[in-house]
C-alpha positions, 0 to 999 in steps of 0.5 A: 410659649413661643410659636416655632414657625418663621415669618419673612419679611418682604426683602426676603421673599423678594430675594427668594422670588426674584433670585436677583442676590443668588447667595440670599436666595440661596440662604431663604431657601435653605430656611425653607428647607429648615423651618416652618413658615407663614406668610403675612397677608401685610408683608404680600402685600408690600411684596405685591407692591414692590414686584409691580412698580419697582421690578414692572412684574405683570399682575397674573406674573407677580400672583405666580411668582407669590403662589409658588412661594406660599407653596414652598413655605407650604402655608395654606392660607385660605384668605391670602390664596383668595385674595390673590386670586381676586387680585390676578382676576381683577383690577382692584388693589390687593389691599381691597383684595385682602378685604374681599377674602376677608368679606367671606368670613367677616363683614366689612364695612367700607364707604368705596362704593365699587368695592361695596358691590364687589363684596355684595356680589361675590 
């Protein structure tokens, strides 16, 4: 059986985030509106990627600009909130970032030593 919810892909977060295409934007929102979605921690990260070196969004603004839109999907994931608040508090990657939040309930295996301490510590 097939789970209802919705997943969006970057250029749609984008769109919505962004609002740079008013009649897409317009149209995320609305399946906003309509349907149950999640957000992949994968396609944050793309998004994370093209907001900071493709449009120049500072860090602590690109978080924002994600937090508002997990909030309007209403998805709580506890990893990807951690991650991103790693990333605003940071200078580590977001994919290292991912690998934090993830070291609170997995253990993570990893020969960057600077990481390695990261998780040690936290």
């Amino acid at each position: 059986m097939l789970n209802n919810k919705l997943i969006f892909d970057a250029n749609a977060i984008l769109r919505y985030i962004l609002d740079d295409i008013p009649e897409q934007a317009d149209i995320v929102e609305k399946i906003i509106n309509e349907r149950e979605s999640l957000a992949l921690p994968e396609v944050i990260a793309e998004t994370v990627y093209i907001l900071m070196k493709y449009y120049n969004i500072e860090r602590k603004e690109t978080v924002e600009n994600i937090i508002v839109f997990l909030n309007e999907i209403n998805d709580k994931n506890e990893i990807l909130r951690l991650a991103l608040k790693t990333f605003s508090e940071t200078n580590f990657d977001f994919i290292d970032c991912i690998l934090y939040a993830n070291s609170k309930r997995y253990d993570i295996f990893t020969f960057d030593k600077k990481l390695s301490g990261f998780i040690q510590q936290g």
